[in-house]
C-alpha positions as CSV (number, residue, x, y, z in Angstrom):
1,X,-32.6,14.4,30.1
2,X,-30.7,17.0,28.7
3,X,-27.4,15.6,30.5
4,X,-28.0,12.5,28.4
5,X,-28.2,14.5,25.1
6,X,-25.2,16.2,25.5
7,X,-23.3,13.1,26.6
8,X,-24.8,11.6,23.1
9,X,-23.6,14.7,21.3
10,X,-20.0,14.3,22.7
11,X,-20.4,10.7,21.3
12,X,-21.5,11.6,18.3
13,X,-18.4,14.3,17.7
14,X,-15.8,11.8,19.4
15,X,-17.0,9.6,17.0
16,X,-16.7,12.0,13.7
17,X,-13.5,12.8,14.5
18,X,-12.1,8.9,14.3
19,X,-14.1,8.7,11.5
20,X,-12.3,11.9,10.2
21,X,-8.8,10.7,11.3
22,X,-9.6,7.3,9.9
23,X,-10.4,8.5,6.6
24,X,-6.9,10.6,6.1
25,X,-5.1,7.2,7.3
26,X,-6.6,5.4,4.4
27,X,-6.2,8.5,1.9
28,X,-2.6,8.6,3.0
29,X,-1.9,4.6,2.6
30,X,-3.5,4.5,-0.6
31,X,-1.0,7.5,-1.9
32,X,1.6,5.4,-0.6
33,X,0.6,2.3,-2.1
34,X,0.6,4.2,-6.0
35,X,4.0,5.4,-5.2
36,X,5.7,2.1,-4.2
37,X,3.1,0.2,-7.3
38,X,5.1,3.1,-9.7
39,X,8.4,2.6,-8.2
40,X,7.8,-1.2,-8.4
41,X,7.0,-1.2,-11.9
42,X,10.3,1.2,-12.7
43,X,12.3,-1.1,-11.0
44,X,10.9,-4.5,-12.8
45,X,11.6,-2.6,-15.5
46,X,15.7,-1.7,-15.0
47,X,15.7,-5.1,-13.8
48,X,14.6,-6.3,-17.4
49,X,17.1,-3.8,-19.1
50,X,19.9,-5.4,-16.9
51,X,19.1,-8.7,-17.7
52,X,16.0,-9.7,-20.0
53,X,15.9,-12.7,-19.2
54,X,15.1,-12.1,-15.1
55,X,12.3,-12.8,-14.0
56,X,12.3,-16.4,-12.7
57,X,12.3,-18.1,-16.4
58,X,14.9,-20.3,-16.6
59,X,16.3,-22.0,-20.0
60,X,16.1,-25.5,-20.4
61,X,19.8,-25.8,-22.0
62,X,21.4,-23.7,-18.7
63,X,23.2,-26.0,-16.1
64,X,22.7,-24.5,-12.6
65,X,25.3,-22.3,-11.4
66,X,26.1,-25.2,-8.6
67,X,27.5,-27.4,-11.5
């Protein structure tokens, strides 16, 4: 009896420490998800300042650059 509650306790611990590790994955990813949304949004933004009209409108009057 007492083998099996120690095997369950080595479980239980194995288990807490994926949980552990699983949960600094996720913290980590969403960190890294902010910094690339922020870097995103600074680089729509030069992009705009280059060029205001980028951003996929395109002006009925243009003819396309192939003509």
């Amino acid at each position: 009896m007492e083998e099996r509650i120690t095997e369950l306790e080595l479980r239980f611990m194995h288990q807490e420490n994926t949980i552990q590790e699983l949960n600094d994955t996720v913290c980590r990813q969403e960190i890294a998800i902010e910094r690339i949304e922020r870097e995103l949004t600074l680089l729509r933004n030069q992009l705009y300042a280059i060029e205001p009209g980028a951003g996929g409108k395109v002006d009925a009057e243009e003819t396309p650059p192939h003509y």
